[in-house]
C-alpha positions as CSV (number, residue, x, y, z in Angstrom):
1,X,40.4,144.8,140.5
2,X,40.0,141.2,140.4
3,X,42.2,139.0,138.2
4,X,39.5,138.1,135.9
5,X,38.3,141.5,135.5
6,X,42.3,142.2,135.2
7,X,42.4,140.0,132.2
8,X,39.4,141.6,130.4
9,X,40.9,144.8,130.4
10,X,44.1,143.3,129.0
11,X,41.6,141.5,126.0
12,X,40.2,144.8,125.5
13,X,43.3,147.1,125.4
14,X,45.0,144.3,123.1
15,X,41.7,144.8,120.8
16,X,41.4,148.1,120.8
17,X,45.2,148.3,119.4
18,X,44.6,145.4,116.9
19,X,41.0,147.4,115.6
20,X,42.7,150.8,115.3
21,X,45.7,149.2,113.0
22,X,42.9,147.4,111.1
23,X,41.0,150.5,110.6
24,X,44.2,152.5,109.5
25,X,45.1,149.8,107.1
26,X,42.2,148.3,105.6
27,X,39.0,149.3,103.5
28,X,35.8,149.5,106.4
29,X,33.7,151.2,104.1
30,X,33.8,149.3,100.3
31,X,31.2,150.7,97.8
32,X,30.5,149.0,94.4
33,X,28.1,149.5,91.8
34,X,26.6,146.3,92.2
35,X,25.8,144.0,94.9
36,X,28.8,141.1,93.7
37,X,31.2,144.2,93.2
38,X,30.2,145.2,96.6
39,X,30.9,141.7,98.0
40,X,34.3,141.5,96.0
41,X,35.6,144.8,97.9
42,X,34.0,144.2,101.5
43,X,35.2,140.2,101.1
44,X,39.5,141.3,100.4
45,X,39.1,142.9,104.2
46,X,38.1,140.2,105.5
47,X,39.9,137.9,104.2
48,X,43.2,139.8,105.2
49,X,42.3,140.5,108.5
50,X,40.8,136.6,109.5
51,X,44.4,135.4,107.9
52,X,46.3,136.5,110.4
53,X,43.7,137.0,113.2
54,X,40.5,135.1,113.2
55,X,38.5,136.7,116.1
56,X,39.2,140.3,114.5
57,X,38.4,138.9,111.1
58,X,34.9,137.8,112.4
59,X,34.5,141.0,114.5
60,X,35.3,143.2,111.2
61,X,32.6,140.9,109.2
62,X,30.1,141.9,111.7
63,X,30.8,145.7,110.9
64,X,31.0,144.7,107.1
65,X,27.8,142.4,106.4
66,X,25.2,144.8,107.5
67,X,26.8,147.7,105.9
68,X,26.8,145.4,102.4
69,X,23.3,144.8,103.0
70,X,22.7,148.0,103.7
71,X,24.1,149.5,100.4
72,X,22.6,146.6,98.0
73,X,19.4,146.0,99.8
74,X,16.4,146.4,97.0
75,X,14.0,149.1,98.1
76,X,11.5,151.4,95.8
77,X,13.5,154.5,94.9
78,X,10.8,157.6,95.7
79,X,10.1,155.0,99.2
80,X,10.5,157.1,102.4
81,X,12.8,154.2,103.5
82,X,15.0,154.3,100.7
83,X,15.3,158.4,101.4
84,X,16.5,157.2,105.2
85,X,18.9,154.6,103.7
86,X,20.8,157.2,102.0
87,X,20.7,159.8,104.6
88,X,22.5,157.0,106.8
89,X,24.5,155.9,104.7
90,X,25.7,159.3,104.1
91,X,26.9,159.6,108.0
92,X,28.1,156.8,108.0
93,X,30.7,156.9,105.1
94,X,31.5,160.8,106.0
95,X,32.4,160.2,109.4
96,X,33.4,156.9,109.0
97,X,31.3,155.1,111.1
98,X,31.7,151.6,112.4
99,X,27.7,149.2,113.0
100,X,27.2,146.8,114.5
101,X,24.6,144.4,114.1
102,X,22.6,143.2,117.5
103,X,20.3,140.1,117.7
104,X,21.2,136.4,117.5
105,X,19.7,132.8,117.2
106,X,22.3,131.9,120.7
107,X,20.2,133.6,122.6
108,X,16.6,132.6,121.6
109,X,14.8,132.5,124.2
110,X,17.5,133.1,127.0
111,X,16.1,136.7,127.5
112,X,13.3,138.9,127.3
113,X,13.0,140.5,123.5
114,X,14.0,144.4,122.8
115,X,10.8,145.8,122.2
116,X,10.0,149.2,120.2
117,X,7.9,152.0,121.6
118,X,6.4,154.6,119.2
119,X,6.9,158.4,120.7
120,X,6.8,161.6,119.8
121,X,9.2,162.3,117.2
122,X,10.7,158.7,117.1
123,X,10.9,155.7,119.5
124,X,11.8,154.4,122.2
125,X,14.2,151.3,122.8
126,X,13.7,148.8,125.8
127,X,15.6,145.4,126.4
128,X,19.1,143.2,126.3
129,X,20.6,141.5,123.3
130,X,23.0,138.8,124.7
131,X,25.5,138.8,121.5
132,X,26.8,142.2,119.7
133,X,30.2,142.3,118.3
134,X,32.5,145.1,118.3
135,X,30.6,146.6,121.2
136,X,32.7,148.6,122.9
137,X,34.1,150.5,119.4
138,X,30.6,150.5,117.3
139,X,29.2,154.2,116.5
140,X,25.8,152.5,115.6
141,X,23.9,149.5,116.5
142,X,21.6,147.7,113.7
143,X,18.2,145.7,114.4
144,X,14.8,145.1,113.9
145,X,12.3,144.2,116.8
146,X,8.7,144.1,117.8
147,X,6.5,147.0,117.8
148,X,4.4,147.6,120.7
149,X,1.1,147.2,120.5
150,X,1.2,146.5,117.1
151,X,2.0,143.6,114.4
152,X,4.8,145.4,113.2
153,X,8.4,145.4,113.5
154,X,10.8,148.2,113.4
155,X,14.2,148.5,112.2
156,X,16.5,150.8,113.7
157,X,19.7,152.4,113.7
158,X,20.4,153.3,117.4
159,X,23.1,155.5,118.7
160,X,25.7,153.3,121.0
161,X,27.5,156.3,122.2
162,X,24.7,157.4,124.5
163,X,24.2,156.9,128.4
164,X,20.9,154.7,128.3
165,X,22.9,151.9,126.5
166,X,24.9,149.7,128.6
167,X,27.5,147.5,127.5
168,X,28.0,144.5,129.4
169,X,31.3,142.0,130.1
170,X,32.5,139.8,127.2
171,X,30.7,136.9,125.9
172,X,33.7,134.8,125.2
173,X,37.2,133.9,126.9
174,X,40.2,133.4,125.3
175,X,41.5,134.7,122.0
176,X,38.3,134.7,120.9
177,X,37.5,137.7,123.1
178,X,39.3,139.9,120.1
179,X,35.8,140.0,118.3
180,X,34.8,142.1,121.4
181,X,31.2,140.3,121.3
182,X,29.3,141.9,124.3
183,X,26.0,142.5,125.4
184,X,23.9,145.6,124.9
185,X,21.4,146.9,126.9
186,X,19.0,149.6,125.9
187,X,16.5,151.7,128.8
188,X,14.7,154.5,127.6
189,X,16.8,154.8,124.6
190,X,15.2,157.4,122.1
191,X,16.1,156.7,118.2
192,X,14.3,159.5,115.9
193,X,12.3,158.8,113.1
194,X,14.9,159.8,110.9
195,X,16.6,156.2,112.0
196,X,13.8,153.9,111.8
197,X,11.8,152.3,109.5
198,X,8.2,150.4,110.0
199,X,8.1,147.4,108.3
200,X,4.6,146.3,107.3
201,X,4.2,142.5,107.4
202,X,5.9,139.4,108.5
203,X,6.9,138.2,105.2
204,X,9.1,141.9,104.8
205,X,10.7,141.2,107.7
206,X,11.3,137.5,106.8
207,X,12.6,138.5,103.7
208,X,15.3,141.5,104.9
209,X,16.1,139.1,107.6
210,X,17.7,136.4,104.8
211,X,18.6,139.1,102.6
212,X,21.2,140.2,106.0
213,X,22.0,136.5,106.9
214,X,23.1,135.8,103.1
215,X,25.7,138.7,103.6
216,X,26.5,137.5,106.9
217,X,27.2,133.8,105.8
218,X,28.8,134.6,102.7
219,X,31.5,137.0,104.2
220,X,32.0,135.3,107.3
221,X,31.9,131.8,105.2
222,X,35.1,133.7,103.1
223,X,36.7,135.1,106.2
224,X,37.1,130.9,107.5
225,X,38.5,130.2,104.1
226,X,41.1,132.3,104.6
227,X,42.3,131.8,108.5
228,X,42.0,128.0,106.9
229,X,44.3,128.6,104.0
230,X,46.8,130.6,106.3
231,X,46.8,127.6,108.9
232,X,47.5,125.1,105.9
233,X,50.5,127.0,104.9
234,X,51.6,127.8,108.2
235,X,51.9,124.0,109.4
236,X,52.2,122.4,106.2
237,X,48.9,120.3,106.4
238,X,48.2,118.7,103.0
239,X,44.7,119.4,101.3
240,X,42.7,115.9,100.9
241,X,40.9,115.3,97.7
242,X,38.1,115.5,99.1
243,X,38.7,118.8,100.6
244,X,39.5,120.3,96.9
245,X,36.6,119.1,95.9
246,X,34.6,121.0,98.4
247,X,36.3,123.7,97.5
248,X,35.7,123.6,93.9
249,X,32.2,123.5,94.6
250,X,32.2,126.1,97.0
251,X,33.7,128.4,94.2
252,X,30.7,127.1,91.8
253,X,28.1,127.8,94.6
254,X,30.1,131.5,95.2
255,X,29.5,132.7,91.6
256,X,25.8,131.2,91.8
257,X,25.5,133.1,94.9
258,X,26.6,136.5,93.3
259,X,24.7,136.0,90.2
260,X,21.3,136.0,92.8
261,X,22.7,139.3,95.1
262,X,22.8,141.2,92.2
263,X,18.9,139.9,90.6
264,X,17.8,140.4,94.6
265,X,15.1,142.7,93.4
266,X,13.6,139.9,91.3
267,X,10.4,138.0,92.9
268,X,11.9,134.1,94.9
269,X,15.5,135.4,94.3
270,X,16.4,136.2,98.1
271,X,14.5,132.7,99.4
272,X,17.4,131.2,97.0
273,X,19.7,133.0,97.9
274,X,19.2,132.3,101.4
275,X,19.5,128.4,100.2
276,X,22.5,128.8,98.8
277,X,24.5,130.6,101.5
278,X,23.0,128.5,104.2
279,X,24.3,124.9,102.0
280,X,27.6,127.2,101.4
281,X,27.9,127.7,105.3
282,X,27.6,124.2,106.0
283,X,29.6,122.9,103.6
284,X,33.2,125.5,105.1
285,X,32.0,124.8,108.3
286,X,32.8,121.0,107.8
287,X,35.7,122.1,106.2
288,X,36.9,124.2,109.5
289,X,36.2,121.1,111.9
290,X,38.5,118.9,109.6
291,X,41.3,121.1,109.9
292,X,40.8,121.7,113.2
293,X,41.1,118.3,114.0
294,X,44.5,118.4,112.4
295,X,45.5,121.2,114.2
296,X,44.9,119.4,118.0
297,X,48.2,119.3,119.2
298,X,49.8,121.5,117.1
299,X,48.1,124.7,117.5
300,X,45.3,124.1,120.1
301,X,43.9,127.8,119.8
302,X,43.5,128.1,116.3
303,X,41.8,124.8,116.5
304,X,39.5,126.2,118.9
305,X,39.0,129.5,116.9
306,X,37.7,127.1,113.6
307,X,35.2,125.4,116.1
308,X,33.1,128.7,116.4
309,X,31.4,128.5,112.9
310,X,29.3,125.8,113.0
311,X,27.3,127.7,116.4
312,X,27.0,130.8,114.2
313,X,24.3,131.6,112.9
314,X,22.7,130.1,111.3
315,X,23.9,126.6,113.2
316,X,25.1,123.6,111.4
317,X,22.2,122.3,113.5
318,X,19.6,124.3,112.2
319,X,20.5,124.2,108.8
320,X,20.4,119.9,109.0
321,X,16.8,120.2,110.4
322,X,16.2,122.2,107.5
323,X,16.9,120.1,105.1
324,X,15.5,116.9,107.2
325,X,18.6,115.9,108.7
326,X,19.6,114.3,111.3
327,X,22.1,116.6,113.0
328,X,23.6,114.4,115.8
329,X,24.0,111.4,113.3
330,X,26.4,114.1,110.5
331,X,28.3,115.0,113.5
């Protein structure tokens, strides 16, 4: 065994004990009657495990987020894809399964896309996604992709634990290798109809697409917050006014943001919400790189760890162009 691979399997045998405490300990599976309750359940395990370790906080997130969405997401109650929802959901909260959620603006471009192939009695699965997290300890993967020979996409909830998926080496060295981000490889994988859902247009697929990353951004946004508050304690670094500021309107932007999760059924309300989270994301990720830069030379990893969120998705980069920024010139 080479020392590299050596260390990988010391990364992974550290995660896997770190995960099992976490899943003994904490809440995987909140519910809520509403979307904000949801958030308010899902967000205290975050929170509580990116305190103390950042990479598992974000790894848990990843497990959280689409299960959130999942739950809240609008969708016509006599639909056939509402009657899937719940039969998935049912699995998944009586065995106590852990998703994952597969597909990532890093690797745009960088590889050939998963592509969908309709079979008998379900489809079939075909392709690498560079950037999964929780890979080697997910029950189900979670993603949407083209349809071939069609317009459509598919979203699907494939089976990990099955010998045409391939998990490949970690995407990440150092402590950040406790969010056990991987790739995932899929040949000839079959996923029954039971666990898929056509979806008809573009603008559908746009639309659960920010529905997802407004879950993602506002519990991974959360999650930061957290790790930040712990660092400030933990090395006594003083909050600028400026920083409480931010903060302040962070909290006023929060509440906005749960007022629009739970009118999501309502016509424009997800294209706001998607605003929202995106302006919140931006606005902690700042936040992250200031403390990090007060961290340098006090606690070098941890500053490293906060310099992760603004290349998550969706970049600070991105989000500038968005808004007609200049992203180099903010930096």
């Amino acid at each position: 065994m080479s020392p590299s691979t050596d260390n990988d399997a010391a990364w992974g045998e550290e995660f896997r004990v770190r995960f099992a405490r976490a899943r003994a300990e904490l809440n995987l599976h909140p519910v809520g009657p509403t979307a904000s309750a949801l958030f308010e359940s899902a967000v205290t395990t975050g929170r509580a495990a990116a305190a103390e370790c950042l990479p598992l906080g974000l790894a848990l997130v990843m497990h959280l987020y689409p299960l959130c969405a999942l739950r809240s997401v609008p969708l016509p109650w006599l639909s056939l894809a509402n009657a899937r929802r719940a039969l998935l959901l049912h699995a998944i909260d009586s065995r106590s399964l852990i998703l994952a959620n597969a597909g990532s603006e890093r690797a745009a471009g960088a590889h050939e896309p998963v592509t969908v192939t309709q079979t008998r009695g379900g489809f079939r699965v075909d392709g690498t996604y560079e950037y999964m997290s929780l890979a080697n300890v997910a029950d189900i993967v979670l993603f949407s992709a083209p349809l071939a020979g069609s317009s459509n996409a598919v979203f699907c909830a494939a089976d990990l634990r099955a010998d045409t998926v391939r998990i490949g080496g970690p995407k990440f060295r150092g402590s950040m290798r406790l969010s056990d981000t991987c790739s995932v490889s899929f040949d000839n994988h079959r996923v029954p109809n039971s666990r898929c859902t056509v979806i008809p247009s573009e603008s559908a697929l746009q639309c659960m697409a920010q529905y997802q990353r407004s879950w993602f951004q506002l519990l991974l946004g959360e999650s930061y917050l957290a790790r930040i508050g712990h660092l400030q304690r933990q090395w006594s670094l003083e909050r600028t006014v400026a920083q409480i500021a931010d903060l302040n309107e962070l909290a006023c932007m929060r509440e906005y943001a749960l007022r629009l999760l739970d009118d999501a059924a309502s016509p424009g309300v997800v294209e706001s919400l998607a605003r929202v989270t995106a302006a919140m994301k931006l606005r902690i990720s700042w936040y992250a790189q200031s403390t990090a830069a007060a961290l340098r030379g006090l606690d070098d990893t941890a500053a490293s760890e906060l310099g992760y969120f603004r290349l998550q998705p969706t970049s600070d980069e991105r989000i500038l162009r968005s808004i007609g920024a200049n992203a180099h010139a903010a930096a």
